[in-house]
C-alpha positions in Angstrom: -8.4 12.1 -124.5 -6.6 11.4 -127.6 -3.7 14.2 -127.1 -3.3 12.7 -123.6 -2.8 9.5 -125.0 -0.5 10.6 -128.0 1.6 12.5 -125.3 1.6 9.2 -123.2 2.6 7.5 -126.2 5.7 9.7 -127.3 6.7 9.8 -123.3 6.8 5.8 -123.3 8.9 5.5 -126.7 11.4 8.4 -125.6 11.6 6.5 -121.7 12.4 2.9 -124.1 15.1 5.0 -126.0 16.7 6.0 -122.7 16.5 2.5 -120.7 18.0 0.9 -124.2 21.1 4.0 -124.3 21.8 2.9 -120.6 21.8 -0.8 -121.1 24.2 0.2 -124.2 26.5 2.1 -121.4 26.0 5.3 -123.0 24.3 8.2 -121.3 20.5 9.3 -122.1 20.5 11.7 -124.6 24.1 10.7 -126.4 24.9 8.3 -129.2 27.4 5.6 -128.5 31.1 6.6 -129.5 32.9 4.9 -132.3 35.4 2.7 -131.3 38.8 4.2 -131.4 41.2 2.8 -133.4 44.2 0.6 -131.2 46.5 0.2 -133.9 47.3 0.2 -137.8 49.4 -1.6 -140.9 50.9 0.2 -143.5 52.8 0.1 -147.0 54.8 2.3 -148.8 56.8 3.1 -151.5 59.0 5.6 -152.8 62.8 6.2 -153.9 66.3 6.3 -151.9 69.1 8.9 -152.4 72.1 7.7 -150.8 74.5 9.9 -149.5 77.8 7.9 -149.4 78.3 7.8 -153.8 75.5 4.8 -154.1 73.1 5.8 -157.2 69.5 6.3 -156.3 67.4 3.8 -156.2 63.3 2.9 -155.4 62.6 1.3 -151.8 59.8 -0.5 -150.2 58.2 -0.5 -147.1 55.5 -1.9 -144.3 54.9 -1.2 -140.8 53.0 -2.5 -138.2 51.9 -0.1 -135.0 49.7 0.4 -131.7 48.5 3.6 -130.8 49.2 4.2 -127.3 46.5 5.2 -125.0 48.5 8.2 -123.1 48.6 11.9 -124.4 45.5 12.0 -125.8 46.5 9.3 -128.4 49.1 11.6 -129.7 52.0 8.6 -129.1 52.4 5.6 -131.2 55.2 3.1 -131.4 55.6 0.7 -134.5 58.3 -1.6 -136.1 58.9 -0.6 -139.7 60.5 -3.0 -142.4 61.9 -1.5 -145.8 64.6 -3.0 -148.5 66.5 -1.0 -150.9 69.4 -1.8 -153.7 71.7 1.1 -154.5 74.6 0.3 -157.1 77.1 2.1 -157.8 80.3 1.6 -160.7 83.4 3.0 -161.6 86.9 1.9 -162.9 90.1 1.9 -161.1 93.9 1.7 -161.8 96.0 -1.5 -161.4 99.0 -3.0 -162.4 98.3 -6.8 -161.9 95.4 -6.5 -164.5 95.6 -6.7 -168.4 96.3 -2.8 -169.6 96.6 -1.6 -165.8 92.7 -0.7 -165.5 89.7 -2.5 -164.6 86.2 -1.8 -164.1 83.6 -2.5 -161.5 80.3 -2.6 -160.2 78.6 -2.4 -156.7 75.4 -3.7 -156.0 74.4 -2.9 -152.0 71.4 -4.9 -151.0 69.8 -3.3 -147.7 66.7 -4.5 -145.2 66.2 -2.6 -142.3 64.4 -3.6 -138.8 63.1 -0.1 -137.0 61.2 0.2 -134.1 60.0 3.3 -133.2 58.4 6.4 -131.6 55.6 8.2 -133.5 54.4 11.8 -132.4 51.3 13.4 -133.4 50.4 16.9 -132.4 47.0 16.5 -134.4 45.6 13.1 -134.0 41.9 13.3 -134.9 42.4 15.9 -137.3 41.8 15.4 -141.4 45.5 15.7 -142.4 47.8 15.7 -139.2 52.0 15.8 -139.5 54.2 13.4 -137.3 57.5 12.9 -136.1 59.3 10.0 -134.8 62.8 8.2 -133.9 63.8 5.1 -133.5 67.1 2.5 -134.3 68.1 1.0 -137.5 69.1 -2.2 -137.5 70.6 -3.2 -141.0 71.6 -6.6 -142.6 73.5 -5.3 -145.4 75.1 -7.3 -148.6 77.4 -5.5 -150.9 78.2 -7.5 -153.9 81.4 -6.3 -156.1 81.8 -7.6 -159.7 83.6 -6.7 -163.1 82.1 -4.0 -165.1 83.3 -5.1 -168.6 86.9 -6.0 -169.1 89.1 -7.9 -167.8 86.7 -10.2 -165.9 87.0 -10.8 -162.2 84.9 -12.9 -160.0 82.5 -11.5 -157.9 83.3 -11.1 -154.2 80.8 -10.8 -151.5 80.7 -9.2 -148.1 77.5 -9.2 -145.3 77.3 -7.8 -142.0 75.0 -6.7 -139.5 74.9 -2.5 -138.4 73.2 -0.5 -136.1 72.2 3.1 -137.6 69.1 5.4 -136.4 66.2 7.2 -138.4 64.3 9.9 -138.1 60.9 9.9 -140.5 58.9 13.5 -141.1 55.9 13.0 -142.8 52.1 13.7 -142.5 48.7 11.9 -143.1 45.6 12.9 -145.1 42.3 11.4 -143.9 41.0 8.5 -146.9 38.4 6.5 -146.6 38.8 3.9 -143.7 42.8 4.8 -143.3 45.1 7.6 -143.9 47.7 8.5 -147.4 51.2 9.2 -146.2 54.0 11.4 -147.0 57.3 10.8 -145.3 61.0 11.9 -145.5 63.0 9.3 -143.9 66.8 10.7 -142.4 68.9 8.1 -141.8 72.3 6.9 -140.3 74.4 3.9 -140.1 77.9 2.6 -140.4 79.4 0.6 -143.2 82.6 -0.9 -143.1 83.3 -3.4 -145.7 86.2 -3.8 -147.9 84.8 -3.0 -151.3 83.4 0.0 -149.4 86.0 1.3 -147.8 85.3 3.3 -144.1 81.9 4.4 -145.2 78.0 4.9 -144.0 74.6 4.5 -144.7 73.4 7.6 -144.4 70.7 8.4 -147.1 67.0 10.6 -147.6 63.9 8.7 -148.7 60.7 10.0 -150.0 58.0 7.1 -149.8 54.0 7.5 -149.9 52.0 5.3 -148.6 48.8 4.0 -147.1 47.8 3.3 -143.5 45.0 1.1 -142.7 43.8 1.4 -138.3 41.8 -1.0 -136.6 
């Protein structure tokens, strides 16, 4: 008598655990999925190596993206915001100025709007690569002043251009979010007068920190 009711007993708890799965939506004997993440924020820094004569310099970054529900989640697409401020300096030769030489220096203030397309061959895995593309819009302010001797007054030139990236970087599984490493190639035009017919074109190296919810 008392097996029969211990067995009655275990048969009535494990029927409660299966009525309470399928209220839940789940089917009997499966645990309810975790909610998949539907988007994620970022930040990120790292340095910029220009490759029009600008000097180095450090960048920062943040981003904003949805992950698409299509190819097994493997698409995203996300707007990405980053400023840098190369410089650059020289001297030049000119006959109006006291001694026929002057010097200079460019400061090249740069924040760029990029929406884009992110690929993910690996997207649940622990550290998973990505690619993406996407436009560059750039507001660009290059700033020209004296260097030293004789004095000259600054002259200032903005504009708006319209360049493309391409980042390369991965992700590494950490805590609630993912660290990020990413090459950024990009491209744009630049046509001002203390610049001369030039471009934008530069490599960046940034980590970072991405945060899903």
């Amino acid at each position: 008598m008392t097996r029969t009711c211990s067995v009655r007993s275990r048969l009535t708890r494990s029927s409660a655990a299966a009525l309470a799965l399928v209220l839940a939506g789940a089917p009997p004997g499966s645990a309810a999925e975790p909610a998949r993440p539907r988007g994620f924020v970022g930040a990120r820094v790292g340095g910029v190596a220009p490759l029009d004569g600008l000097s180095p310099f450090a960048s920062l970054g943040v981003e904003l993206g949805a992950i698409l529900p299509v190819a097994h989640r493997r698409l995203a697409v996300a707007v990405a915001l980053d400023y840098t401020r190369p410089t650059a300096s020289g001297s030049a030769m000119d006959p109006r100025v006291a001694g026929g030489r002057y010097t200079w220096s460019l400061v090249e203030q740069e924040l760029a709007v990029m929406p884009l397309v992110l690929f993910r061959p690996r997207p649940v895995a622990r550290f998973s690569p990505y690619v993406g593309i996407g436009p560059r819009v750039l507001f660009l302010r290059s700033t020209v002043d004296d260097d030293g001797a004789p004095a000259f007054a600054a002259t200032t030139e903005v504009s708006t251009e319209v360049g493309v990236g391409v980042p390369l970087g991965a992700e590494l599984r950490l805590g609630p979010g993912r660290l990020t490493a990413e090459l950024l190639l990009q491209y744009g035009a630049l046509d001002h007068v203390a610049t001369g017919d030039s471009h934008t074109g530069a490599a960046g190296l940034s980590v970072g920190y991405r945060a899903f919810f």
